[in-house]
N, C-alpha and C positions, 0 to 999 in steps of 0.2 A: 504494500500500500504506500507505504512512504518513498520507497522506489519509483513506483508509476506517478507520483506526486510531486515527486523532484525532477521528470524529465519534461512534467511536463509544464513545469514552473519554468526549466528551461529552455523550452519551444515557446512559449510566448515572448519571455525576454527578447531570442532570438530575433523573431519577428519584429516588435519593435524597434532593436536596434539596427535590423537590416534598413528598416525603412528613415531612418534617422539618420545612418552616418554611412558612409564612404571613404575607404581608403583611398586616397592616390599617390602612387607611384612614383618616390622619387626619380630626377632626371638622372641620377648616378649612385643608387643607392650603396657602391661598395669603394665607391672613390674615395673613402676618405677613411682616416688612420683613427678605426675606433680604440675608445680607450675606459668604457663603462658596458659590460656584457652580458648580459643574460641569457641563459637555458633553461626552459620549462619541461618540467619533465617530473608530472607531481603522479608518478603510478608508482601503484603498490606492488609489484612483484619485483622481488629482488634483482630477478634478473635480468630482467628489461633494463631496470635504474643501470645496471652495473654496464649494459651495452650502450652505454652513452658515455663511457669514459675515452672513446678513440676520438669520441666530436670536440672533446672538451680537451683532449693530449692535443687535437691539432687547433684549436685555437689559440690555446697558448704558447702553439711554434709562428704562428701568424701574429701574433698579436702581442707578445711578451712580456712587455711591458704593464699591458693591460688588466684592469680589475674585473674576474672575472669569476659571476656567481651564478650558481645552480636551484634552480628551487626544487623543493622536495616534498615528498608525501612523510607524515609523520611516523610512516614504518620506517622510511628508509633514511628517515634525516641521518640521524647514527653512523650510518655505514659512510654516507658520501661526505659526510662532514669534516673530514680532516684530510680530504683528497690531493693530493701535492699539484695538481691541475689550476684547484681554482682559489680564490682569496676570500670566499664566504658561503655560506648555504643558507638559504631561506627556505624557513619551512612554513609551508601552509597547511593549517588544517581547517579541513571541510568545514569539520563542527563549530569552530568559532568562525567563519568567513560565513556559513550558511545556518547559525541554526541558533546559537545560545545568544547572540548581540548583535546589533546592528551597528553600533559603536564597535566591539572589538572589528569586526568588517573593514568602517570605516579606515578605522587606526592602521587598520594591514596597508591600507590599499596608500594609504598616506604617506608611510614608512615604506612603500615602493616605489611611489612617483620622486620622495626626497632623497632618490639612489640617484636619481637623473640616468638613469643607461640610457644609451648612444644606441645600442643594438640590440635586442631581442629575436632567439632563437626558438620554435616549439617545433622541433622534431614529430613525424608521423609515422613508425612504423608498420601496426596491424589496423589503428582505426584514430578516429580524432576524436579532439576532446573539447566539449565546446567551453569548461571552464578555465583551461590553458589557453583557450584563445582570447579569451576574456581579460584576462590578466595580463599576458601580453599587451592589448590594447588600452587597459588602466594603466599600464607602467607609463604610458605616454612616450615611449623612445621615440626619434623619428625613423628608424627604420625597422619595422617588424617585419620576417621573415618565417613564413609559416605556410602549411597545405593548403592548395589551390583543389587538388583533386587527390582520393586516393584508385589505386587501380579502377580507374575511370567512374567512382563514384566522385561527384561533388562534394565538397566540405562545405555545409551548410553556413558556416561560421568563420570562412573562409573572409569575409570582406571587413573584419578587424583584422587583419594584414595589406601590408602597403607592398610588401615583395610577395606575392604567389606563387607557391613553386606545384606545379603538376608531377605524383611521384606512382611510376607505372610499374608492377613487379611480375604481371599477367605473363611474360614471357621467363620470366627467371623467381619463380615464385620460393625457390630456394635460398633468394639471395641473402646473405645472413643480418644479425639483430644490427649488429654492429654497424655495416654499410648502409643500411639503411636511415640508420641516426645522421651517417656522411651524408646523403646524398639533400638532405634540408639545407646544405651550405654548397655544394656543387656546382653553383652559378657562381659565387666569389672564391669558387676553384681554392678552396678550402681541404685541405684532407691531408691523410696520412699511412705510409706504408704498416705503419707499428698499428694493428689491429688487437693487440692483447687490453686484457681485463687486470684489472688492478687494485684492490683497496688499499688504502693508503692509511698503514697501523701508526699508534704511538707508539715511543717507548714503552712504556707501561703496558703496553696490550702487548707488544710482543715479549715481553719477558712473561708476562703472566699467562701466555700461549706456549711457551717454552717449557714452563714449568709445569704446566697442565700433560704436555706431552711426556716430559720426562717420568712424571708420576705413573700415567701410564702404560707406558714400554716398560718401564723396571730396567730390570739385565737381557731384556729381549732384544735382538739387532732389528728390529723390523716392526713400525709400529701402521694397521692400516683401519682408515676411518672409512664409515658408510653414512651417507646422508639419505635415507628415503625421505618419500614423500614431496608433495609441490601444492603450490598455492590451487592450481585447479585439476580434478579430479583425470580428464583426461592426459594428462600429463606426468601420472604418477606412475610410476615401474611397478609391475606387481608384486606383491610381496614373493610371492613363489621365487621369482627371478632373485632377488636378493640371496634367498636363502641357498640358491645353484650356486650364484657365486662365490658367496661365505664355504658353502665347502668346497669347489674347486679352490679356492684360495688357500684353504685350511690344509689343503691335501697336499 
């Protein structure tokens, strides 16, 4: 109930802000030496988040100098938080932006316009998100950078972006998480050969990883860890499978 309630609070939104406002298109949107940046990319699955670390390793080979922050879902603030890529994370959560204040709302949306970013990035990989685009377009940058179309569907939400980018996989439907996060910056020929994934530990988290492992191996030369399970059901290994492997491993 509260689900069919909230999309469709945000289809009317939509509607009126289609009819309200209009992006247009800078004459040079990438001519110029950003130096205030953001990436939206506020989803819950861990491993999506974490396939947005190639976009964010090649920005800051572009851009170096540059201040450059991530916004986050409050699963995964934690994880990207101390990422060696960017200089901040902002974390958005739902529940105060939508649901316990109108004031904490306001407050958010305040504390992102007085970032002043130059550029805003919201990557599309499997679908779009119309409250990424929204924010985006709160943030006020002058150049937003965001889905036009995905595999030949329209992004409804697409005209709170001044850059549109049409992103087609229909032919290479394999293409990985990772390039797909590239390919939202493609036109300022933006990218990177170094495709790896990264979280980026403290000290403190890595010694108290260390220790965690030691305790475990003991005197054993070989110590090996299993992670079942995933955020959505069809994406889980069967348990059966784990347990073939646990004894071919054992064996």
């Amino acid at each position: 109930m509260l689900r069919s309630l909230e999309l469709s609070l945000k289809g009317a939104v939509r509607a009126v802000l289609r009819l309200l406002f209009r992006s247009r298109r800078p004459a040079d949107p990438f001519g110029q030496p950003f130096r205030r940046i953001l990436v939206i990319r506020q989803h819950n699955q861990l491993g999506d988040m974490l396939c947005v670390v190639p976009l964010l390793r090649a920005l800051r080979a572009r851009y170096a100098g540059a201040h450059i922050a991530l916004m986050t879902s409050a699963v995964n603030h934690e994880v990207m938080r101390n990422n060696r890529f960017l200089d901040e994370t902002i974390l958005y959560d739902k529940k105060d932006f939508l649901g316990r204040s109108a004031f904490r709302g306001m407050r958010f949306i305040r504390a992102l316009r007085a970032r002043r970013f130059d550029l805003v990035l919201v990557p599309g990989t499997v679908s779009t998100s119309f409250t990424s685009d929204l924010l985006a377009f709160l943030s006020r940058a002058p150049v937003r950078v965001g889905v036009k179309s995905l595999d030949g569907n329209e992004n409804p939400s697409s005209f709170f972006f001044n850059v549109q980018v049409s992103l087609d996989w229909r032919n290479d439907s394999h293409r990985h998480q990772t390039l797909r996060n590239l390919d939202i910056a493609g036109e300022a020929g933006i990218g990177t050969p170094d495709l790896s994934l990264e979280i980026t530990l403290k000290a403190d988290e890595e010694r108290e990883g260390i220790e965690y492992l030691r305790r475990v191996q003991g005197e054993r030369p070989l110590a090996i860890g299993y992670h079942p399970g995933a955020g959505k059901p069809p994406n889980r290994w069967p348990a059966e499978k784990f347990a073939q492997l646990i004894n071919v491993l054992t064996a």
